[in-house]
N, C-alpha and C positions, 0 to 999 in steps of 0.2 A: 676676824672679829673676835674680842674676846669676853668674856661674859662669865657667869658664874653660876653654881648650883645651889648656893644659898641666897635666899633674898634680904636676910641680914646683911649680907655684905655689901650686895647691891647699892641697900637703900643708905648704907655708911656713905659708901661714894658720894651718894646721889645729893646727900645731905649735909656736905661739908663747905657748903657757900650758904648767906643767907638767902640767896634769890632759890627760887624754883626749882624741884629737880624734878629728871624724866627718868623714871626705871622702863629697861623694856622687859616683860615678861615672856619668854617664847616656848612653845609647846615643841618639842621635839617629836620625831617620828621614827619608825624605823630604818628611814630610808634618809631623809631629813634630818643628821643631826650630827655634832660638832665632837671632836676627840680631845678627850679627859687627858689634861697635862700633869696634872696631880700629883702624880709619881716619881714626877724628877722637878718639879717647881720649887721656889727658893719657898714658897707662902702656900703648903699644900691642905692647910685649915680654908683656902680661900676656894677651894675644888674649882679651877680655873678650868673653863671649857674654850676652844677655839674653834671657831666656824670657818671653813674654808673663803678665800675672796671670791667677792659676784654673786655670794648667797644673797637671796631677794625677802626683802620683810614686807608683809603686809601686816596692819592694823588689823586686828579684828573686833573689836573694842579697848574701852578707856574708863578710868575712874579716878577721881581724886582722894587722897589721903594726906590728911595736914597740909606738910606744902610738897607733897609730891604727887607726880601725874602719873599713875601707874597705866602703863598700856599694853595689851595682851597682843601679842603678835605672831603670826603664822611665818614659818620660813622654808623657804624652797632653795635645797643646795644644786650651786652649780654643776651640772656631771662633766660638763661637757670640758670644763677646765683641765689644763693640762698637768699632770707631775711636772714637779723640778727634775727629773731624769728625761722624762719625753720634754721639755723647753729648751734642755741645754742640746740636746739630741737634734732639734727640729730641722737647723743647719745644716747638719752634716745629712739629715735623712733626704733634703733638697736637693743635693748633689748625689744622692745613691739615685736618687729617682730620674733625674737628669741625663746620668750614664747608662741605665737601664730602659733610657727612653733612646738614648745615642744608640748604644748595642742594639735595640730590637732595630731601629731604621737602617743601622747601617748594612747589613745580609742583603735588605731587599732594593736598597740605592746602586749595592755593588753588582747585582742579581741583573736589575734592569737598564746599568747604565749603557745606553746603546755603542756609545765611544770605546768601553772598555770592553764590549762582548765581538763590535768588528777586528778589532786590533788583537786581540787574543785568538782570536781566528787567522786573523793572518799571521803573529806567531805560530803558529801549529801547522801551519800548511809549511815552513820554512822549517819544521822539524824540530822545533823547542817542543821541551815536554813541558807544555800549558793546561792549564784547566781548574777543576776543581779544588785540588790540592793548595794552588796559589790562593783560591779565594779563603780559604781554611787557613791558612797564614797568616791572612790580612787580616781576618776577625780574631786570630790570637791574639796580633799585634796589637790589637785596638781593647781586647781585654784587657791583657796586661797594662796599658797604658794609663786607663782608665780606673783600674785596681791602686795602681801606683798614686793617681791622682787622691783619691780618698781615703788613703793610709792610717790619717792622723789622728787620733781621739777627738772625740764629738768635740768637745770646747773649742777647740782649735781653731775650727769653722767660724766658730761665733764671732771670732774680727772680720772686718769687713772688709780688710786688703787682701787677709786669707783665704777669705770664701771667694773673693774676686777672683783670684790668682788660681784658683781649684778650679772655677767654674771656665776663664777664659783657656786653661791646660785640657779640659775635658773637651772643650769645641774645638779646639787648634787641632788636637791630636786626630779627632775623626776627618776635620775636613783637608789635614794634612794627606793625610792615606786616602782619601776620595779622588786626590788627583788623579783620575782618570788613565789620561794621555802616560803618566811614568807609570801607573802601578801594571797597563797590559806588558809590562817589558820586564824578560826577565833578569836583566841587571840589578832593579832595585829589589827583588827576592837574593839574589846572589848577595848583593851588597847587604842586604838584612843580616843572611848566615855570617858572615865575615865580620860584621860590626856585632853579632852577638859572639864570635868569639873574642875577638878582641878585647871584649866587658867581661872575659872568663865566665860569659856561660848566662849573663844576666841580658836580659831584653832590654832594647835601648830608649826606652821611656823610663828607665830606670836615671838616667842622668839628669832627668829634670828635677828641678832644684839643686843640683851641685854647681856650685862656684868658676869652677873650673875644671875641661876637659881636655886632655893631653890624649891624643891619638898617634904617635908616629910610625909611618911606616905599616901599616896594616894593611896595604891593599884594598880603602876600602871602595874606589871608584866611584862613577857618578851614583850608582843605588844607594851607597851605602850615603852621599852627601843628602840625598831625599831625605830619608829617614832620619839624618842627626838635622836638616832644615828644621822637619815639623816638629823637634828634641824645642831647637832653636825658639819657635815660634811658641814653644808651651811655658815655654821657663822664662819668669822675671827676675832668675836669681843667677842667671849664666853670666863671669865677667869675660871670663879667656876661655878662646878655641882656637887650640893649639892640632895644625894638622896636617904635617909637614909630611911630605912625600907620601902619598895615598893612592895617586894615579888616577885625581880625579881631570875631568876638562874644565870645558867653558858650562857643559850642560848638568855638570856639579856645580861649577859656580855660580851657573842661575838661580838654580835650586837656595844656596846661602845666600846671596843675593836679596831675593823675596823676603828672608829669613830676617835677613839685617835690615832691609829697609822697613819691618816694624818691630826691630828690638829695643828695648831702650834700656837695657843694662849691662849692654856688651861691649867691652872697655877694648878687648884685645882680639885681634884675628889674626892668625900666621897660617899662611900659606903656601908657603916654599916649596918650593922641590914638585911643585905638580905643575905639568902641561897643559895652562891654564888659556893661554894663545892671548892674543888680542881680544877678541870677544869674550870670553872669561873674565879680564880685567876690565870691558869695558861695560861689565855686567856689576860687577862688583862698583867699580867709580861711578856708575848711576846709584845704584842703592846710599851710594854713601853722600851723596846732594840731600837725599833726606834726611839719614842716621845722623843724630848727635848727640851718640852714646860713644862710638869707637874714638879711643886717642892713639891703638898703636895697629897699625896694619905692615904685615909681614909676606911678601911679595917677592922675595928672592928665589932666581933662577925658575922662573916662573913661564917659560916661555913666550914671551910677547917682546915687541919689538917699538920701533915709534910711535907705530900708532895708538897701540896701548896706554905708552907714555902720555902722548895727548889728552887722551881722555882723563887722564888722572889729572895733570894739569888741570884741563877745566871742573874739574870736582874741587881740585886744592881753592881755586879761586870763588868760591861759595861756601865750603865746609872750612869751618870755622875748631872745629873740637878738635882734628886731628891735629897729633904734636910729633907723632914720630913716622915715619915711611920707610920703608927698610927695601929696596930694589937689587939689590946685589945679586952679579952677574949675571944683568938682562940686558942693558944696554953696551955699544961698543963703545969706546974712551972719547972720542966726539962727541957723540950722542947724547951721554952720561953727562956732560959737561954743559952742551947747548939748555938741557934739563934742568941742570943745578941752577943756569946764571935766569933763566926764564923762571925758575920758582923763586929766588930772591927780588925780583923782580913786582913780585905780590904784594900788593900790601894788605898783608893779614895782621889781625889784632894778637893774633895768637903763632908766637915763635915754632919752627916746624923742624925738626929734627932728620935733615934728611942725608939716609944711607944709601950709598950706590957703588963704594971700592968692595 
């Protein structure tokens, strides 16, 4: 609200129509009162005062003067209103509170889950060195993860796909690592070490939000497929995952799996070179009856055999997005062939690109 400290100037305003004018007159207080623009104003003979918004007027009396209504007015300023530094802030402070709410739950979720405290007891009777240390891991993981998530200058937050995409990365990442049943096992620790060197040294919450992840040949097994999953599941910006010869299984590919059946910006998946078996691929050809983000899936020398084949078939015959298939040296020269004349066979709306020499 803008107002002045002469009532010369006031009653000019007030008095440039011929109808009626209303001056407000207001008493300021110590506490109660409006910051002097004066000093950098274009009109500083006008000593321009400005009252914060939400400040409350009350009447306390009125008088008239010629044709103006002069009214004496008490004003109570807003406190409670926010700075423009705390409003652009408020966003991103939603999500510090959110992780800080994630982080204190998750110690005592991992503490007490009964699933994760039988199984790591029976690691340890089998001579894995389990315990403590692993859970000390997990809660690093979940920092870092959740650091990485709210990186970005307060503004940032202020879009509403951004703060979406912050907020569902923060819940993904925790209830990724809550998996129970993988996190008593110490492959996916193993896999953790291995996939953070791989990343020279960087934690692998770190790939969220990157475009594209090339991984070949790292060793990094079913653990390390967990932890790029819940990567998976936190990022709306992943097109290609590129992860050829890793030495994961089928219980890797379940892991991606899960991952891909609620991604929806994952364009590219190669898989080659790992001992994926049947159940692997027929882990993935379910996921992908959902997905219809992937166009290009990479499945060569993949370990699987007919019946693998089959199941893709029946995904080909639902999944509509997929345009390229790449199978080479899985099947034997029959096989390969029985496959090719049975996918032409489909009538899909969407031409398929399929590899198998």
């Amino acid at each position: 609200m803008s107002t002045t400290a002469h009532l010369e100037v006031a009653t000019d305003y007030a008095s440039t129509s011929k109808a009626s004018g209303v001056v407000f007159r207001i008493q300021q207080g110590t506490v109660n009162r409006g910051a002097d623009i004066s000093w950098f104003s274009q009109y500083p003979h006008e000593q321009e005062i400005l009252f914060a918004p939400l400040s409350s007027l009350e009447v306390r009396s009125h008088r008239i003067d010629g044709n103006l209504v002069l009214l004496e007015m008490e004003i109570s300023i807003n406190l409670t209103s926010l700075t423009i530094e705390a409003v652009i802030h408020k966003r991103k402070k939603l999500l510090r509170d959110l992780c800080e709410q994630i982080q204190g739950c998750f110690s005592t979720e991992l503490a007490t889950a009964l699933h994760w405290r039988t199984q790591r007891e029976g690691w340890r009777a089998l001579g894995f060195a389990v315990g403590a240390v692993d859970d000390a891991r997990l809660v690093d993981l979940l920092k870092v993860g959740l650091e990485h998530v709210a990186r970005h200058e307060d503004a940032y937050y202020n879009d509403d796909a951004q703060l979406g995409e912050a907020i569902r990365a923060a819940v993904f990442t925790k209830s990724g690592l809550l998996i129970t049943a993988a996190l008593a096992q110490p492959t996916v620790l193993q896999g953790a070490e291995k996939l953070h060197l791989a990343l020279s040294g960087k934690e692998p919450f770190h790939l969220v939000g990157d475009k594209r992840i090339h991984l070949f040949k790292k060793g990094l097994g079913d653990g390390g497929m967990h932890l790029l999953a819940v990567v998976v599941l936190a990022s709306t910006a992943l097109q290609a995952l590129l992860l050829q010869e890793n030495g994961f299984t089928a219980v890797g590919a379940g892991w991606l799996a899960e991952a891909l059946r609620r991604s929806s910006s994952l364009t590219e998946l190669v898989l080659g070179g790992n001992p994926l078996g049947d159940a692997g691929i027929a882990a993935i050809a379910d996921a992908l009856k959902v997905n219809r983000s992937l166009r290009i899936l990479n499945v060569n020398n993949a370990g699987f055999g007919e019946d693998g084949a089959k199941t893709l078939l029946e995904t080909l015959r639902v999944n509509e997005s997929l345009t390229t298939l790449s199978m080479k040296k899985t099947l034997d020269e029959e096989s390969a062939a029985a496959f090719r004349a049975s996918v032409q066979r489909l009538e899909r709306a969407t031409p398929l690109e399929l590899l198998l020499e």
